[in-house]
BAGUDREN-523241 format. One record per residue (C-alpha): residue number from 1; x, y, z. Coordinates in steps of 0.05 Angstrom, whole numbers, plus 5000, padded with zeros to 4 digits. Layout:
BAGUDREN-523241
+-----+------+------+------+
|   n |    x |    y |    z |
+-----+------+------+------+
| NUM |    X |    Y |    Z |
...
+-----+------+------+------+
end
This chain:
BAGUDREN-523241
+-----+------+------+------+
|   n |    x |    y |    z |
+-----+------+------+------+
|   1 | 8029 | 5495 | 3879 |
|   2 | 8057 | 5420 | 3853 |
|   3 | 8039 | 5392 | 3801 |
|   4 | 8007 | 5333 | 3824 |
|   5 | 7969 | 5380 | 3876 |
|   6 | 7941 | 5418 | 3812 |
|   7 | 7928 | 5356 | 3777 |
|   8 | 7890 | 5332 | 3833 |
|   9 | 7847 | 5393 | 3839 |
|  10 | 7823 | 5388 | 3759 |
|  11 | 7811 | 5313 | 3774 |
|  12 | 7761 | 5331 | 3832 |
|  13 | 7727 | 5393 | 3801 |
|  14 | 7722 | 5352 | 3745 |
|  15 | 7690 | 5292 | 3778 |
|  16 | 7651 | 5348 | 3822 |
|  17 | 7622 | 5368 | 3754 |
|  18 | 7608 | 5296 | 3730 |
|  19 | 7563 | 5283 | 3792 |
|  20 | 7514 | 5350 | 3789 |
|  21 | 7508 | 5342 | 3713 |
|  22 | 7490 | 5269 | 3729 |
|  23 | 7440 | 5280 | 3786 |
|  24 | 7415 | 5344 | 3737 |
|  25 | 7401 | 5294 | 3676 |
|  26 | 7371 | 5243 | 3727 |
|  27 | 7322 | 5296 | 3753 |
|  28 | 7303 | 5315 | 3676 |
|  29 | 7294 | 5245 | 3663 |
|  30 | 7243 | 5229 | 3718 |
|  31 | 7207 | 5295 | 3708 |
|  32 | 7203 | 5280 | 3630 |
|  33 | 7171 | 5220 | 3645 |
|  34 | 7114 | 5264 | 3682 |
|  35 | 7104 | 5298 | 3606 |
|  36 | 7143 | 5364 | 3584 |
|  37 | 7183 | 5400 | 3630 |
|  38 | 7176 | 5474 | 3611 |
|  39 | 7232 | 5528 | 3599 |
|  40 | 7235 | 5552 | 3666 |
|  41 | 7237 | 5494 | 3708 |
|  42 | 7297 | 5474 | 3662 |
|  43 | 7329 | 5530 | 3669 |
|  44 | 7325 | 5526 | 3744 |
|  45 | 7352 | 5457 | 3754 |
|  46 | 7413 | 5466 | 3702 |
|  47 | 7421 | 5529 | 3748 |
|  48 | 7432 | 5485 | 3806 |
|  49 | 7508 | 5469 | 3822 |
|  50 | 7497 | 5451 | 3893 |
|  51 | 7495 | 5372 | 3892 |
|  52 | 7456 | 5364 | 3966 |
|  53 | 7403 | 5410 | 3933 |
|  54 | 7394 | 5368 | 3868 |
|  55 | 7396 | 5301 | 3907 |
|  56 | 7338 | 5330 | 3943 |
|  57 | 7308 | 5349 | 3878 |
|  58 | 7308 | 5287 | 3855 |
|  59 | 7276 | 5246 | 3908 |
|  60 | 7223 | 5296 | 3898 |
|  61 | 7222 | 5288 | 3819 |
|  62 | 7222 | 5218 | 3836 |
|  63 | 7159 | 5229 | 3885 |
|  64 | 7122 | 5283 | 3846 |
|  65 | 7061 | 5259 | 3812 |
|  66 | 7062 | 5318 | 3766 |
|  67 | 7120 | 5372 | 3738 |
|  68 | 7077 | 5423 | 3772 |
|  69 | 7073 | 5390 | 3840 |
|  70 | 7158 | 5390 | 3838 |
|  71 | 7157 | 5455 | 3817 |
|  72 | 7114 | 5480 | 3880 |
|  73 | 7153 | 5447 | 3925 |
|  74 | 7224 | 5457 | 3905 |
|  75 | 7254 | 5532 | 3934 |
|  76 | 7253 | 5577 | 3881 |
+-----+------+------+------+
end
């Protein structure tokens, strides 16, 4: 492999990273403002790498009138 082909690759794993952590802090952010978001719904969405799963989560963070009605409807 090149090195601008490796190069290349970090770049996009690392911008790959930069969006899930973003959309993961965004979906904190919205649920925190719905009061405290206990251990284990944390731990779920920093489990979450797939970034079509968290955008979903956070329409639904974003819809949610409560932490608990997120956490029934997202697939556990």
């Amino acid at each position: 492999m090149k090195m601008e082909e490796r190069e290349r690759i970090i770049r996009d794993e690392g911008k790959q990273i930069g969006i899930i952590n973003g959309k993961i802090e965004s979906v904190l952010e919205l649920l925190e403002d719905k009061g405290e978001v206990p251990e284990k719904v944390k731990a779920e969405i920093f489990a979450e790498t797939d970034p079509e799963v968290l955008k979903k989560w956070l329409r639904l963070a974003a819809k949610s009138e409560t932490i608990e009605e997120f956490w029934k409807e997202i697939d556990h």
